[in-house]
Backbone bond lengths (Angstrom), bond angles and torsions (degrees), N, CA, C in turn:
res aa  C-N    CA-C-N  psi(-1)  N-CA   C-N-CA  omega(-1)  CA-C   N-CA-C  phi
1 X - - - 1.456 - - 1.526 111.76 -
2 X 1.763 121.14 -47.36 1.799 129.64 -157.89 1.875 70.04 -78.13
3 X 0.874 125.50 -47.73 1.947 106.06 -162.37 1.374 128.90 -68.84
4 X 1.612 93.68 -40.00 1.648 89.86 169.67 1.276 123.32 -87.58
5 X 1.284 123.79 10.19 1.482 131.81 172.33 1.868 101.87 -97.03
6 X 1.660 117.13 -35.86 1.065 93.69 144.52 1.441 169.07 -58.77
7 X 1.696 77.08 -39.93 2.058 111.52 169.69 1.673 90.56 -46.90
8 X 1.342 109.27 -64.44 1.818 105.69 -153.01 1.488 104.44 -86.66
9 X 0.808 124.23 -7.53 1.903 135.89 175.56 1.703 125.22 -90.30
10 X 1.535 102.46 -50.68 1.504 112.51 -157.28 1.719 89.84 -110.43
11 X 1.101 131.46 -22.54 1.476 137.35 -144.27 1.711 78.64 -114.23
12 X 1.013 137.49 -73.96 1.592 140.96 -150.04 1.222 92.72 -61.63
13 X 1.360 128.35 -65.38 1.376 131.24 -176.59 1.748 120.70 -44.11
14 X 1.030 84.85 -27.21 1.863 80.61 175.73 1.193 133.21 -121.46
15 X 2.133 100.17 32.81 1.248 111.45 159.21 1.309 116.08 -87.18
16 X 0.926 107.11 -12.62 1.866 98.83 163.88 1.318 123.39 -65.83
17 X 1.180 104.86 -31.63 1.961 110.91 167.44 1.537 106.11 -56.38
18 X 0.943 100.55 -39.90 1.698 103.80 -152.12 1.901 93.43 -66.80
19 X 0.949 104.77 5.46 1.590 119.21 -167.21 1.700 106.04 -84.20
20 X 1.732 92.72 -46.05 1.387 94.94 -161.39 1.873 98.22 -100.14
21 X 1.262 121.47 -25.14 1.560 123.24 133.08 1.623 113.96 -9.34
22 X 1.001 115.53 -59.20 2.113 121.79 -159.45 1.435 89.27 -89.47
23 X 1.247 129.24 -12.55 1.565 130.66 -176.94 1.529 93.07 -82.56
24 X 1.307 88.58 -61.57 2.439 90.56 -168.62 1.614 105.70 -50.79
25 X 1.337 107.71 -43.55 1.937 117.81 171.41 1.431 112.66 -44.51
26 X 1.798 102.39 -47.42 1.904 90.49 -173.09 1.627 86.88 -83.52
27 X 0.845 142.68 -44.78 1.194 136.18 -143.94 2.200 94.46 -51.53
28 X 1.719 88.96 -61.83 1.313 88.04 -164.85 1.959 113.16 -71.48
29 X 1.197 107.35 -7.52 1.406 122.18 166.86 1.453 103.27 -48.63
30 X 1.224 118.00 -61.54 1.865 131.36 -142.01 1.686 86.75 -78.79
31 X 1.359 98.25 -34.85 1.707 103.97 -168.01 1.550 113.96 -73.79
32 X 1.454 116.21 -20.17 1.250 123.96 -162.42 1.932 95.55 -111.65
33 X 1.446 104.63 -14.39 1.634 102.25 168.53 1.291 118.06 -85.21
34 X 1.317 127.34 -20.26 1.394 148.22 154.52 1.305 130.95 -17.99
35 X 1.527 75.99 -71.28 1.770 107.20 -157.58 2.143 88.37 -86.64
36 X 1.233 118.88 -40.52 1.692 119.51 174.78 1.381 106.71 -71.33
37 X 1.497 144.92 -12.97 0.901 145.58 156.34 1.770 104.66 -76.03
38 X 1.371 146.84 -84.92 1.391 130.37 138.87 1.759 126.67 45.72
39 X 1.625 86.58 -81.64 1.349 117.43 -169.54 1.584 105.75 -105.30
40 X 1.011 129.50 23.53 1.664 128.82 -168.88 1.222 112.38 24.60
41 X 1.016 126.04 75.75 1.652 119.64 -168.67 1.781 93.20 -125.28
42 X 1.087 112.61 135.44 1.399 135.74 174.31 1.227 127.91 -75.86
43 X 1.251 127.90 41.50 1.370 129.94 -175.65 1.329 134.24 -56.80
44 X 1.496 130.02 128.98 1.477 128.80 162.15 1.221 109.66 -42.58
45 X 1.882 110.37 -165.90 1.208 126.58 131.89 1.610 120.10 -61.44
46 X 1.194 96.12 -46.77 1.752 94.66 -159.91 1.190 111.36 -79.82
47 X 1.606 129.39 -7.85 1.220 127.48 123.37 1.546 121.12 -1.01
48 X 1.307 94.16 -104.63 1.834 111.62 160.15 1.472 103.30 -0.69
49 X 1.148 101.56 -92.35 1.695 110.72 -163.62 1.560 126.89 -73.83
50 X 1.387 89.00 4.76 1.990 96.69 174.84 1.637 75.77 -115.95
51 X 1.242 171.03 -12.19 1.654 158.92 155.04 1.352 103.53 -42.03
52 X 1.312 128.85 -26.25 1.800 130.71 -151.78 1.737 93.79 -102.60
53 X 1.351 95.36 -34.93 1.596 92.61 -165.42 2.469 114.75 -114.09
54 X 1.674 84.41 10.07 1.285 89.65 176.59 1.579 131.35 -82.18
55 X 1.375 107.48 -17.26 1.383 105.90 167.92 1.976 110.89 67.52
56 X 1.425 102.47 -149.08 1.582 99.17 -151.52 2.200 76.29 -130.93
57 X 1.222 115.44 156.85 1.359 120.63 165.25 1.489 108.00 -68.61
58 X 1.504 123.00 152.96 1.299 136.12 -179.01 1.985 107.28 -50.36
59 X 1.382 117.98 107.03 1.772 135.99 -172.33 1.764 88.56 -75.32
60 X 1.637 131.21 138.41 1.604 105.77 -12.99 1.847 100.55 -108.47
61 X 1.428 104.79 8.26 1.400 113.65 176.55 1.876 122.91 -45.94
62 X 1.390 101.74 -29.44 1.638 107.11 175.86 1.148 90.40 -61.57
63 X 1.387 129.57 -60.26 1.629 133.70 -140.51 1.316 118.96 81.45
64 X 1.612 115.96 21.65 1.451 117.66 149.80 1.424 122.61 -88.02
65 X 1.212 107.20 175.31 1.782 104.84 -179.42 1.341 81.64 -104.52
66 X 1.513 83.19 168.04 1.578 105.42 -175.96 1.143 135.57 -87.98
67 X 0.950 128.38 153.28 1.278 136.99 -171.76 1.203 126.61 -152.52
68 X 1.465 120.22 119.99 1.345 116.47 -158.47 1.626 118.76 -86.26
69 X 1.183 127.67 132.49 1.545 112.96 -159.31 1.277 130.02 -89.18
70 X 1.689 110.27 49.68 1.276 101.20 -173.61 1.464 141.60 -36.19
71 X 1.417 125.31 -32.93 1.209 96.66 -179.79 1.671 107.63 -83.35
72 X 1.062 145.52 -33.01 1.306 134.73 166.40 1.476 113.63 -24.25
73 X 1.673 102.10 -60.26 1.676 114.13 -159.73 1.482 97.03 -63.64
74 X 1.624 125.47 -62.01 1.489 128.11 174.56 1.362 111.97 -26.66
75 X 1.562 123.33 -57.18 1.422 130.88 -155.79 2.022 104.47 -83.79
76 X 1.802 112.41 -16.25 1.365 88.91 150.24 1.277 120.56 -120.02
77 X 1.471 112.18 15.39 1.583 112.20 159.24 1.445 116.21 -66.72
78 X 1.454 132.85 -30.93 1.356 138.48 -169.09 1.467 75.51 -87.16
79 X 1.542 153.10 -110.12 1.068 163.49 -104.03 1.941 83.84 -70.06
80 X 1.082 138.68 -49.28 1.292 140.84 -173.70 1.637 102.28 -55.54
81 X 1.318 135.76 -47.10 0.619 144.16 -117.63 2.239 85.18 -136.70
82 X 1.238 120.76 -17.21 1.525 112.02 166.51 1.997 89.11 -96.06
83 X 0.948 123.58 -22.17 1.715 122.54 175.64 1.490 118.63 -44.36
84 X 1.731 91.93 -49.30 1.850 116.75 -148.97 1.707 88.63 -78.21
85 X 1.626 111.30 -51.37 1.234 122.35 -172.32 1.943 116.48 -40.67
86 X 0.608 130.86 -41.36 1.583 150.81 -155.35 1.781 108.86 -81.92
87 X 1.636 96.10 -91.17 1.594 116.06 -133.97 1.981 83.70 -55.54
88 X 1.156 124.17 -42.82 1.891 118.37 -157.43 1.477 89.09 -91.90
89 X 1.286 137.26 -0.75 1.207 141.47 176.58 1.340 113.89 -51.47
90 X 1.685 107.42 -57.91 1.503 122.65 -170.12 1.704 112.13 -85.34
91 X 1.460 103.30 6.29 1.452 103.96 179.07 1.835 97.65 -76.69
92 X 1.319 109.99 -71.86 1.206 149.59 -173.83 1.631 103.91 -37.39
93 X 1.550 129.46 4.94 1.263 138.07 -152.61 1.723 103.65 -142.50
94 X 1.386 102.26 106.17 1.326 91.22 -178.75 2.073 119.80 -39.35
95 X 1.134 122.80 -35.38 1.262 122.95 175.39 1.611 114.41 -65.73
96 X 1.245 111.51 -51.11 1.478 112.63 174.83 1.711 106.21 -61.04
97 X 0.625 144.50 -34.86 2.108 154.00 -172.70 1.532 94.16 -66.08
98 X 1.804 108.98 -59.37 1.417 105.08 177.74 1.568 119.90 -52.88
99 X 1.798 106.92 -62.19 1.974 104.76 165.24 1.372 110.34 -18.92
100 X 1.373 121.94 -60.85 1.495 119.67 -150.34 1.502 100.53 -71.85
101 X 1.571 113.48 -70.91 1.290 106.76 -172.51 1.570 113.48 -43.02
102 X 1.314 121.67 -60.12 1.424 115.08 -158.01 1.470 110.49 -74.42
103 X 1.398 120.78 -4.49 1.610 129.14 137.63 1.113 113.46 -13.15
104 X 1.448 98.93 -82.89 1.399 122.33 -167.24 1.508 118.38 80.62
105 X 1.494 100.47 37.72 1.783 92.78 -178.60 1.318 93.60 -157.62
106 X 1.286 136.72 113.96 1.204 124.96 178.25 1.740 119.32 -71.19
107 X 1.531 98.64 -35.93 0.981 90.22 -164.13 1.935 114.21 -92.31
108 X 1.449 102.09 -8.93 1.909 101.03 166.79 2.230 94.85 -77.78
109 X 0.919 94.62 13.62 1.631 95.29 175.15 1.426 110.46 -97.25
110 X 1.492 107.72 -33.36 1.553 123.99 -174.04 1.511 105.73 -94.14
111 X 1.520 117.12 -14.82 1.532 116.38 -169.46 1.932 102.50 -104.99
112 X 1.558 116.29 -13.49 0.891 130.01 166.45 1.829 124.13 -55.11
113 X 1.810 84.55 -49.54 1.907 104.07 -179.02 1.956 105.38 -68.60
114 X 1.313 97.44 -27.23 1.734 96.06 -175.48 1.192 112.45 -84.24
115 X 1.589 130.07 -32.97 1.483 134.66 152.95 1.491 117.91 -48.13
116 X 1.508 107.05 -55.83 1.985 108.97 168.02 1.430 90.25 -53.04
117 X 1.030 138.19 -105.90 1.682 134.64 -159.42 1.791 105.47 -11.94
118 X 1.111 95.81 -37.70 1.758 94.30 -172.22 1.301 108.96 -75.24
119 X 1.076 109.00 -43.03 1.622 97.91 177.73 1.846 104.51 -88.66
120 X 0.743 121.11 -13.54 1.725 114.21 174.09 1.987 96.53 -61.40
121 X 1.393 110.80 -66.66 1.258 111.99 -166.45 1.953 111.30 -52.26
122 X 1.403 109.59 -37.60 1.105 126.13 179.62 1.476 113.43 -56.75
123 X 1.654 119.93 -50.33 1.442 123.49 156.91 1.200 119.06 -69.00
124 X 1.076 146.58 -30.06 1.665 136.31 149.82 1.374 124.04 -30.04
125 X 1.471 109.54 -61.84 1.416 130.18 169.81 1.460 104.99 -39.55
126 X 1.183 118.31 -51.16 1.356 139.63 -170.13 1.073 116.40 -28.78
127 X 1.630 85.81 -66.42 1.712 118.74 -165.08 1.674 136.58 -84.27
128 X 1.676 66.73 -20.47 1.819 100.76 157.69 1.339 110.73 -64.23
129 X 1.693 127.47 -62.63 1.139 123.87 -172.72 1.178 114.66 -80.90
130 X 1.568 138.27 -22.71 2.014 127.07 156.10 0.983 97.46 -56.33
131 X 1.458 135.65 -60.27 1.821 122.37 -152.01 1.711 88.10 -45.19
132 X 1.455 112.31 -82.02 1.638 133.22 -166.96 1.697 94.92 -21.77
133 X 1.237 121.80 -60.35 1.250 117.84 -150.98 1.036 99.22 -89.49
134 X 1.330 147.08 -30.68 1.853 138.68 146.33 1.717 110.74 -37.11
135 X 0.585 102.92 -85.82 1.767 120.42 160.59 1.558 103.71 2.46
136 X 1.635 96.87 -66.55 1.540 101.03 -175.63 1.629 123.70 -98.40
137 X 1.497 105.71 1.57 1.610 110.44 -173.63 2.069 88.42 -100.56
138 X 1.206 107.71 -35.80 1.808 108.49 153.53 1.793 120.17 -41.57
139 X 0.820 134.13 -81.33 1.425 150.88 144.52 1.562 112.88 -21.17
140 X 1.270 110.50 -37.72 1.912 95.56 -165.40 1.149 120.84 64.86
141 X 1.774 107.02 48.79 1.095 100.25 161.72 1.587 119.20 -107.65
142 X 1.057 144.83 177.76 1.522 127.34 -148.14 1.659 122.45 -91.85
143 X 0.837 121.59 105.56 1.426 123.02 -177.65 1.602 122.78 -37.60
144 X 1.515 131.72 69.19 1.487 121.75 176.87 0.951 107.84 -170.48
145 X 1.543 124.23 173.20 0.949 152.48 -173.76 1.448 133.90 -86.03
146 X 1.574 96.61 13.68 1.682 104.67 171.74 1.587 106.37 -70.14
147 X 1.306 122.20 166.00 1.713 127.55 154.53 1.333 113.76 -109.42
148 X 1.349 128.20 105.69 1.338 123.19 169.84 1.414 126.71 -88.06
149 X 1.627 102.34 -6.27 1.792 112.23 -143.32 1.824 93.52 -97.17
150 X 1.245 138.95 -32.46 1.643 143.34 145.17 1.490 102.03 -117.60
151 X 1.584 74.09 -172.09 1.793 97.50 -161.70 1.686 86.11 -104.23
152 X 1.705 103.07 134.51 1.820 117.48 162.91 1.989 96.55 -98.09
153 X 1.985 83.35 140.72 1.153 99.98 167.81 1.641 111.73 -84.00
154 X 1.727 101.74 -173.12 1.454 112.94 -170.12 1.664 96.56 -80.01
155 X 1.716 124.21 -11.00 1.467 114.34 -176.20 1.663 95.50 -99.03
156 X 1.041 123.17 26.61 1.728 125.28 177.75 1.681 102.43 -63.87
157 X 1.423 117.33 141.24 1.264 120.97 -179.86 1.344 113.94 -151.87
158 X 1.205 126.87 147.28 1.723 113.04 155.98 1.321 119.11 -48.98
159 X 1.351 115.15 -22.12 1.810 112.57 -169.70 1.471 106.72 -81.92
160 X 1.579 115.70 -14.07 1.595 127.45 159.84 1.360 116.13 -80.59
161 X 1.144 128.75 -7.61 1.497 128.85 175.08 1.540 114.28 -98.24
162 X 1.233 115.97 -15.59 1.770 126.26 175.36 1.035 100.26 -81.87
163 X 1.821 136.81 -27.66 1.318 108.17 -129.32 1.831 89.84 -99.49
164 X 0.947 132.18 9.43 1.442 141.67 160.48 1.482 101.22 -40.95
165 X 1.545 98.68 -81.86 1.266 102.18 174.98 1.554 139.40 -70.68
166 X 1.437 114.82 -25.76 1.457 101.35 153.00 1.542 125.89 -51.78
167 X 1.406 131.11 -35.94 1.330 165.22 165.91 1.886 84.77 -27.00
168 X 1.122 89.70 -82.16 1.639 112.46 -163.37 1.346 112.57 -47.62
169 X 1.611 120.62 -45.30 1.773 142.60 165.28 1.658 98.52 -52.78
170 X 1.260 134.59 -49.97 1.397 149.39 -173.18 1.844 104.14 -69.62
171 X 1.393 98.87 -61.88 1.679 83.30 177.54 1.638 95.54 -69.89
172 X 0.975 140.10 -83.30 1.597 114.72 -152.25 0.937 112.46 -58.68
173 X 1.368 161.46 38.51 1.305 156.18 140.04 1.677 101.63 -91.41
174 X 1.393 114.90 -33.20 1.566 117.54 -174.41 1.616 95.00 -82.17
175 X 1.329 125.15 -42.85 1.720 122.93 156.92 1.503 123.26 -38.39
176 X 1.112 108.77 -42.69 1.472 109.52 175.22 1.565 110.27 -60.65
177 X 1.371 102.94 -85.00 1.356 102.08 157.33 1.563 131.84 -0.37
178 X 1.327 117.65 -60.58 1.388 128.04 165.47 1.558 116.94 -87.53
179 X 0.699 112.28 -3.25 1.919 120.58 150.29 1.606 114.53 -62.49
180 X 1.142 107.04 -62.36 1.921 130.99 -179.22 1.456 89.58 -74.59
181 X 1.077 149.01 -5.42 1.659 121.54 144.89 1.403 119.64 -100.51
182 X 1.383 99.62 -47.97 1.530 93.41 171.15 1.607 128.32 -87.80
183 X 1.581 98.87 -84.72 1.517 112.19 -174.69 1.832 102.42 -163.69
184 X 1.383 115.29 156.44 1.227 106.35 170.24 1.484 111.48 -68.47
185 X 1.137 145.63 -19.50 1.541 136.76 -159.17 1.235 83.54 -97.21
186 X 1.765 142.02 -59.83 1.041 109.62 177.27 1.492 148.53 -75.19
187 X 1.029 79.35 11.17 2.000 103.24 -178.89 1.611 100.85 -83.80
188 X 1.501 103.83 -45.99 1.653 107.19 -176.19 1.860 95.52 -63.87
189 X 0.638 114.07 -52.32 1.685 116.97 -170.17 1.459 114.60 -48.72
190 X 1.173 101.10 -54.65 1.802 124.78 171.10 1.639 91.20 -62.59
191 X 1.004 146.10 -54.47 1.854 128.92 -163.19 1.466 106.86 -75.72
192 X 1.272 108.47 -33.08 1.653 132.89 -168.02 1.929 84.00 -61.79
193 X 1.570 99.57 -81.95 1.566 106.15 -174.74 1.556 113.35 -33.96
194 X 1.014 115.81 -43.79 1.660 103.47 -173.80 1.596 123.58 -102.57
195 X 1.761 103.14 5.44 1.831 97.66 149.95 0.794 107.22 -100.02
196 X 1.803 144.28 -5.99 1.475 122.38 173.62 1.368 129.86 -84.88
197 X 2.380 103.37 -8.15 1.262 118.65 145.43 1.169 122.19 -65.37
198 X 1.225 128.25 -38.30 1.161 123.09 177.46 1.099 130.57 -54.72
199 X 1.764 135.06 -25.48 1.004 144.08 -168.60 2.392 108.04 -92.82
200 X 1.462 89.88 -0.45 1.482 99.81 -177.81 1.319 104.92 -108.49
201 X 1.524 119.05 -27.51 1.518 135.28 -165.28 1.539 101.44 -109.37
202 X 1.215 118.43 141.07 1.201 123.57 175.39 1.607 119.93 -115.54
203 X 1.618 132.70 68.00 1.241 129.81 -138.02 1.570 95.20 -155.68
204 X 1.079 116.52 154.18 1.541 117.89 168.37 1.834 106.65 -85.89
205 X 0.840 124.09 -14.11 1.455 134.54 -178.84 1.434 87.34 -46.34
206 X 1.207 95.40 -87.33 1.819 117.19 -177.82 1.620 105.28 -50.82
207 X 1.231 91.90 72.03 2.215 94.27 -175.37 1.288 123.51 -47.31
208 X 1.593 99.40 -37.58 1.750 87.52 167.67 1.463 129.92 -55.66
209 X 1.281 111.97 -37.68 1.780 98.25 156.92 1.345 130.89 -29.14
210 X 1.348 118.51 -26.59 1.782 118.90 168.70 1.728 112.93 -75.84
211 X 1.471 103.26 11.24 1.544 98.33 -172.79 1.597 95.41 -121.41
212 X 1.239 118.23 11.81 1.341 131.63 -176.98 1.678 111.36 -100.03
213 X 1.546 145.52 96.38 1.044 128.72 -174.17 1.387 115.91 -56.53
214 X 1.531 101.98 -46.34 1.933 86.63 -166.12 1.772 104.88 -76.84
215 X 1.402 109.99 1.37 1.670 92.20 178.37 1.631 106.89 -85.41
216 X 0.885 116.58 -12.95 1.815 118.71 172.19 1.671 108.72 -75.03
217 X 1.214 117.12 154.56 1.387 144.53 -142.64 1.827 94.41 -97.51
218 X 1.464 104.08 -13.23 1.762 108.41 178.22 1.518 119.37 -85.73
219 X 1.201 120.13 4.73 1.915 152.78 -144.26 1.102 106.62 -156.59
220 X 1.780 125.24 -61.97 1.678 116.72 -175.93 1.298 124.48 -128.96
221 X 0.932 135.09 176.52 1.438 144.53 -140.37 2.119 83.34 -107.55
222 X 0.959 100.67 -49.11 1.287 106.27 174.49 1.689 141.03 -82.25
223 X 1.524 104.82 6.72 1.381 125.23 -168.21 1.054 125.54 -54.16
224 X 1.064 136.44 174.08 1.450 133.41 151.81 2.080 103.85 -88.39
225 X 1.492 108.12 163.54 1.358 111.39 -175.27 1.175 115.63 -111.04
226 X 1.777 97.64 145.74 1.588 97.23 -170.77 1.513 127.23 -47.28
227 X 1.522 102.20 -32.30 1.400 105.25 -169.86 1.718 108.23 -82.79
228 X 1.338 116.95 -26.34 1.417 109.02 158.49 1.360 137.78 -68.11
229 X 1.219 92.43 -36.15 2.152 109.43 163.32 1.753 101.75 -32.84
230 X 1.535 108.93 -64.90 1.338 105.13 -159.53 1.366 114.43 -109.00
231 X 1.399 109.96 6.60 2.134 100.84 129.81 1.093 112.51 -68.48
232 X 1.378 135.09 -74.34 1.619 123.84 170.69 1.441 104.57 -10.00
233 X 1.534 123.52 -88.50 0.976 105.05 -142.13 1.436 113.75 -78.61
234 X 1.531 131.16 10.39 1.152 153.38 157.27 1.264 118.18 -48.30
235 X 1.057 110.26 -57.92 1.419 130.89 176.83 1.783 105.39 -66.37
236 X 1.315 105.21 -58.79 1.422 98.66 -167.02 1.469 116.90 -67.52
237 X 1.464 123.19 -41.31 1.703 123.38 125.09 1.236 112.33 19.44
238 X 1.608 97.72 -95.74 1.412 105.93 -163.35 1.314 126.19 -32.38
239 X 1.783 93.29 -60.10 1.547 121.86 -168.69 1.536 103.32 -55.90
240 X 0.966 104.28 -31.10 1.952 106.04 -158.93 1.575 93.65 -85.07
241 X 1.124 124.21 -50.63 1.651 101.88 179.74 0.897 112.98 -85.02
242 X 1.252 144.77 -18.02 1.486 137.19 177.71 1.710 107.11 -79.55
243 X 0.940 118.62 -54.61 1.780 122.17 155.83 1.639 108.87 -37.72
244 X 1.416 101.31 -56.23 1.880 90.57 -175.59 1.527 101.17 -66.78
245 X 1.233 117.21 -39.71 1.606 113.41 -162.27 1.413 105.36 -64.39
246 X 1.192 136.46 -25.42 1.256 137.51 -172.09 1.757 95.88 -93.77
247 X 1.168 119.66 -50.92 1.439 115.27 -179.41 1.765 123.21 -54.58
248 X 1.058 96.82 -35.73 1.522 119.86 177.11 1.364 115.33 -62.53
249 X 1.644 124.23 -44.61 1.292 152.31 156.80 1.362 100.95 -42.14
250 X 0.932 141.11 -59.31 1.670 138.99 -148.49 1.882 84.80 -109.69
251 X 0.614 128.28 -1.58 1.956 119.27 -172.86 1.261 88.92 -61.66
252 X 1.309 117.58 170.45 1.720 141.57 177.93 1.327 95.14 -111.27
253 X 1.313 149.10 77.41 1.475 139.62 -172.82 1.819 94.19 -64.99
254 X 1.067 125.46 -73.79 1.498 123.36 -166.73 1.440 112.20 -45.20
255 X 1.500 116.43 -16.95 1.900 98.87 -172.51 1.586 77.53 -112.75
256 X 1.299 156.03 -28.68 1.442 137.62 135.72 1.317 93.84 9.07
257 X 1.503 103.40 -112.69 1.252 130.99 -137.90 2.058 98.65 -51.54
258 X 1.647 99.66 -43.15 1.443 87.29 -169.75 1.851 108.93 -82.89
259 X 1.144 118.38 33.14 1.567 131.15 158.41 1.533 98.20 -99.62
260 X 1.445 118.93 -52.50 1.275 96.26 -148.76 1.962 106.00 -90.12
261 X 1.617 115.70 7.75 1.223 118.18 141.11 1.066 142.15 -61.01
């Protein structure tokens, strides 16, 4: 019942985002064909779609200066920010209050919002990789799976190329979580604050660093490691639904909703 009222409620509604998503993709596409035209650089496709999610090398241990990674940070500030919009949305709605109660389960209500998050992040990803590959089958640029755009180390793996997106499933589930104590605006603020540390800090603490390619150990000399990425985010997992699930349980939904009238 909590899923398909999400599927057709929380999921429909934020295909129109996904609109202006394929906009930030060409945008940073045109910008990243530019600069390889520039520099004669030979780019794949998969170029393209590892550019969105590569981030800056681990500050100041590379011995580059810094640079802040906007399009990374933009592309999960918007995705943070279609997350925050939603799940406390349908509380706050006389129709959503009815779903829950006549549920009768609070917590397949709370395990419902972490499945929507899963497939929200999962269609993002999505849309990330058609835009890229329109983008570049437009252009003629070459269809494969080489990387030309950095250098892969000898610990390079596919299990380092997911962890973007597990990364992304992990913060909004830890967003939720901080929704059900606080509020979504301050939950967005709080997720916001600690990937834009993350991109200065080079630490698994700061988990969004596992959503950073060159800060992983498969890209830099200085990384963090695959196999630590996803204890981190294992751990933080855990904590976040089992913390929300219990927090969620004890909420006051009725003086909720009549505050936030």
């Amino acid at each position: 019942m909590y899923f398909k009222y999400d599927l057709k409620v929380g999921f429909l509604r934020n295909l129109p985002k996904l609109i202006v998503l394929a906009g930030i993709v060409l945008i940073a596409n045109v910008s990243l064909r530019r600069n390889a035209e520039l520099l004669s650089l030979n780019l794949s496709s998969f170029d393209y779609i590892l550019y969105l999610v590569k981030s800056i090398p681990p500050f100041p241990q590379s011995g580059e200066e810094f640079r802040f990674p906007i399009v990374w940070y933009l592309i999960q500030l918007y995705l943070m920010w279609i997350i925050g919009s939603y799940p406390f949305s349908s509380v706050y709605d006389n129709h959503g209050v009815s779903v829950l109660i006549y549920g009768g389960s609070r917590s397949r209500w709370y395990l419902s919002k972490v499945a929507w998050i899963a497939l929200t992040v999962l269609a993002y990803y999505l849309v990330m990789t058609i835009t890229s590959l329109l983008f570049c089958i437009v252009l003629g640029v070459p269809i494969s799976w080489e990387i030309n755009l950095f250098a892969v180390s000898e610990e390079f793996s596919s299990a380092a190329l997911l962890l973007p997106i597990v990364t992304s499933f992990v913060t909004g589930v830890f967003q939720l979580f901080l929704m059900t104590l606080t509020s979504p605006i301050v939950s967005f603020i709080a997720v916001a604050a600690l990937s834009a540390a993350s991109t200065y800090i080079t630490t698994p603490l700061l988990f969004p660093n596992c959503s950073q390619l060159l800060k992983l150990s498969a890209f830099s000399e200085y990384g963090i490691g695959t196999a630590e990425s996803y204890l981190t985010l294992g751990i933080v997992f855990a904590f976040s639904l089992t913390a929300g699930l219990i927090a969620f349980n004890k909420r006051d939904i009725l003086k909720s909703q009549g505050d936030e009238e």
